[in-house]
C-alpha positions in Angstrom: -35.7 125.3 16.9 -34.8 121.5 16.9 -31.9 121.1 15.2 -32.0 118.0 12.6 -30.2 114.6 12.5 -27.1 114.7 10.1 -27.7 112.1 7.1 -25.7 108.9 7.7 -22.7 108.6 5.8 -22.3 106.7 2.8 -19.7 104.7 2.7 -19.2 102.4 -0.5 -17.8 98.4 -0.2 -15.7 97.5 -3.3 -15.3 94.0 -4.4 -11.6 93.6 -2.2 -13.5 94.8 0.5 -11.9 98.1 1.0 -14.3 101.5 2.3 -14.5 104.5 0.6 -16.6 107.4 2.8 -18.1 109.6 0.4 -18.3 111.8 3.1 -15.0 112.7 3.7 -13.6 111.4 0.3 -11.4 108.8 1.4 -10.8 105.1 2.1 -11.6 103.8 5.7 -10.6 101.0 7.6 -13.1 98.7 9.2 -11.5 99.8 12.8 -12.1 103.6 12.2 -15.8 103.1 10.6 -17.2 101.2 13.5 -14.8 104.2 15.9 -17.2 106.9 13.8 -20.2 104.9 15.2 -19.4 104.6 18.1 -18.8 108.5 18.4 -22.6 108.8 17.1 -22.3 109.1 13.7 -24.7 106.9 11.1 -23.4 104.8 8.2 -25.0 103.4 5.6 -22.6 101.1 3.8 -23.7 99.8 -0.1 -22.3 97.8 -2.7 -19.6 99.7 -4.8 -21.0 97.9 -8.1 -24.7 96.8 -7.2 -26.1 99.1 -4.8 -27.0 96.6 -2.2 -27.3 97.6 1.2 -24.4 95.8 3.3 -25.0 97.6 6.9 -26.6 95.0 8.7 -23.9 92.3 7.4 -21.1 94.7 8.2 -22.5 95.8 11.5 -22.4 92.5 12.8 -19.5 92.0 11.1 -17.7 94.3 13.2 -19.6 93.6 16.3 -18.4 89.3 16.0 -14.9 90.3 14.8 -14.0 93.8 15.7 -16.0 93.5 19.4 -14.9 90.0 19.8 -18.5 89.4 20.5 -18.4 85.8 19.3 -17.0 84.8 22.7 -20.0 85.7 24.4 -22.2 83.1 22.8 -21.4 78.8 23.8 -21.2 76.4 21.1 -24.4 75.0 22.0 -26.2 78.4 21.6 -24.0 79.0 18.1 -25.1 75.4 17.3 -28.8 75.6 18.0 -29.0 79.2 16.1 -27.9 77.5 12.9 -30.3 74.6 13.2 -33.0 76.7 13.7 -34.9 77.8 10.7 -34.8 81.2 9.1 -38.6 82.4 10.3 -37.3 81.3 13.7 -33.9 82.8 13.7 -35.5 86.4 12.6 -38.2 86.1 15.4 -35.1 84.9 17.9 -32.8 88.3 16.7 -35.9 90.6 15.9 -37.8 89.9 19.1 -36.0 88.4 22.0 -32.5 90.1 21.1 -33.7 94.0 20.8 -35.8 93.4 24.1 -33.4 92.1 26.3 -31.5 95.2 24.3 -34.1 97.6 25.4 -34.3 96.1 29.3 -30.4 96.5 29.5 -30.6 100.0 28.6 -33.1 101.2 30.6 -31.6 98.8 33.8 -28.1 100.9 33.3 -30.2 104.4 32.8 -31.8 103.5 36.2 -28.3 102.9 37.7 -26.3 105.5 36.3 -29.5 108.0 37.9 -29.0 106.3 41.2 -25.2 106.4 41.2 -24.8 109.7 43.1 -27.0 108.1 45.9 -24.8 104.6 46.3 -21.2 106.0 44.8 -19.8 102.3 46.1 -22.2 100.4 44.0 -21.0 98.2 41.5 -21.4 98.8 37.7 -24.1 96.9 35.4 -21.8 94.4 33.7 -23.0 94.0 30.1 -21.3 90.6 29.6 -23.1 89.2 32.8 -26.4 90.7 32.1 -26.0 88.8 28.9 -24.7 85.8 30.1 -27.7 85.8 32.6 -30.2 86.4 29.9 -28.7 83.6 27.7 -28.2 81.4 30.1 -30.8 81.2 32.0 -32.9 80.7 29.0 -35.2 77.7 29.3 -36.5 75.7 26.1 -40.5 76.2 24.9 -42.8 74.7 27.6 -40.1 73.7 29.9 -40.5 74.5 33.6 -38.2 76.8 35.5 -35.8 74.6 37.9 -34.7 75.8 41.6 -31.5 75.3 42.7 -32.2 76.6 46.4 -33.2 74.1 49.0 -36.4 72.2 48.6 -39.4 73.5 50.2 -40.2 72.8 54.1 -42.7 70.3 54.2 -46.0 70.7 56.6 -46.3 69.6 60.0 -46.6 66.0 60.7 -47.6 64.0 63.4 -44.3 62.9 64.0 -42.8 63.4 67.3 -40.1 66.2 66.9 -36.7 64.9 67.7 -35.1 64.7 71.0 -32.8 67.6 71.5 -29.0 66.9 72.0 -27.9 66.8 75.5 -25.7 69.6 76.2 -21.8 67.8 76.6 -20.7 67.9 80.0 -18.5 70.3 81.0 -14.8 69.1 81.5 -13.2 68.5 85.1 -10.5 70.6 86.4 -7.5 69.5 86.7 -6.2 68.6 90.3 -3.3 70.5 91.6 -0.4 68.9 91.4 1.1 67.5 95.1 4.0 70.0 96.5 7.1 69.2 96.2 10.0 70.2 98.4 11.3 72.7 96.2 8.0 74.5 95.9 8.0 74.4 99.7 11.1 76.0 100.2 10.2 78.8 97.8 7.1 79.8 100.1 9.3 79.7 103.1 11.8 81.9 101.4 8.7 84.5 100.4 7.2 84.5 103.6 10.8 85.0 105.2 11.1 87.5 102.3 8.0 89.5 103.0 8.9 89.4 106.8 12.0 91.3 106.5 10.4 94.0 103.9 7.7 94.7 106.6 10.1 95.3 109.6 12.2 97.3 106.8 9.7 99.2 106.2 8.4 100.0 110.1 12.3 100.5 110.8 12.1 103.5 108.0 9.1 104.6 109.4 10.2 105.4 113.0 13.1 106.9 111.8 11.3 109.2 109.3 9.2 110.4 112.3 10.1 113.6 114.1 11.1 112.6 117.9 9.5 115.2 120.6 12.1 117.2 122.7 12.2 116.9 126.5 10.0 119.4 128.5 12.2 121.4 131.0 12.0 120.0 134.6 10.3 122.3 137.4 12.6 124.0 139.9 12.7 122.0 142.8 10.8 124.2 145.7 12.8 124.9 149.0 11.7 123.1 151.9 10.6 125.9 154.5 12.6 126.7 157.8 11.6 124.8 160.9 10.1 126.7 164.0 11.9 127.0 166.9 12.0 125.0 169.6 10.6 126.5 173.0 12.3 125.7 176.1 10.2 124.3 179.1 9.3 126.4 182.0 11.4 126.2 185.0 9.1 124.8 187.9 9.9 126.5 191.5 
């Protein structure tokens, strides 16, 4: 079962501009009608002694003064509106207003639907969307204007410009001549290096374990001599 829209409140405009809601039975302020509003609650506001109905002119009077809305619209907008005449101004506020209305709606719908897929994207701004609208509104029959960069001719038969020479690379610098203290510091590192080499070699052979003597081979006694024979005595 669809459950029905509540009635709009009256509320009732006496002559020293004071609100009575007949609603609730008692005097609102200008700051808590348009706060009921906003919270989704229709009004309908009427002349305490004629019956006239007041809404629109105290909608937008709370819009301009309560919103601060004024400060959106440029003089020359503000200026053009009132020189306009009255068929044009309701076509301009009938028409053009509640459509760019309806697209900004339906823009920040789309948005707020594709805010769990981009969580870093920025909000729709009402004030720029606005200011864009207004803004970049042209007069009747006028042609839109670019601002980008103006559109690459065609080919010509011109020669295409030479391209730049590459700039030449810059020279080294020449050594600087030695001088004789710079030649006494590479004498005193080669002498330097020198000594920490035979350092070095010096540690080395007396790190290194030194080989004990073999044991010498008994000297083998020279064997007795044979004996002499004596000659034969001849008779």
């Amino acid at each position: 079962m669809t459950r029905r829209p509540a009635p709009p409140r009256i509320i009732k405009k006496y002559s020293n501009r004071r609100l009575y809601d007949t609603t609730l039975s008692s005097y609102v302020t200008l700051e808590e009608l348009a706060a009921s509003i906003r919270a989704g609650h229709d009004a309908r506001i009427i002349d305490a002694q004629t019956g006239e109905d007041l809404t629109q002119a105290t909608l937008t009077q709370m819009i301009l003064e309560g919103r601060g809305a004024a400060q959106f619209l440029s003089v020359p907008i503000l200026t053009q509106l009132l020189r306009m005449s009255d068929d044009s101004l309701a076509e301009f506020f009938g028409r053009y207003v509640s459509m760019a209305l309806d697209f900004y709606q339906q823009t920040r719908t789309g948005m707020q639907s594709f805010g769990p897929f981009a969580p870093f994207a920025m909000p729709y701004a009402a004030t720029s969307a606005f200011a864009r609208l207004v803004g970049n509104a042209l007069p009747f029959g006028a042609a839109p204007q670019h601002n980008g960069p103006p559109p690459v001719p065609y080919a010509s038969v011109a020669p295409a410009p030479p391209e730049p020479e590459a700039p030449e690379a810059p020279e080294a610098p020449e050594a600087p001549a030695p001088t004789a203290d710079s030649i006494a510091l590479d004498e005193l590192r080669r002498q330097l290096d020198a000594l920490e080499k035979t350092v070095r070699a010096a540690q080395h052979e007396a790190s290194a374990p030194k080989k004990k003597p073999s044991a010498a081979a008994p000297k083998k006694k020279p064997a007795p001599a044979a004996p002499k024979k004596k000659p034969a005595r001849t008779r």
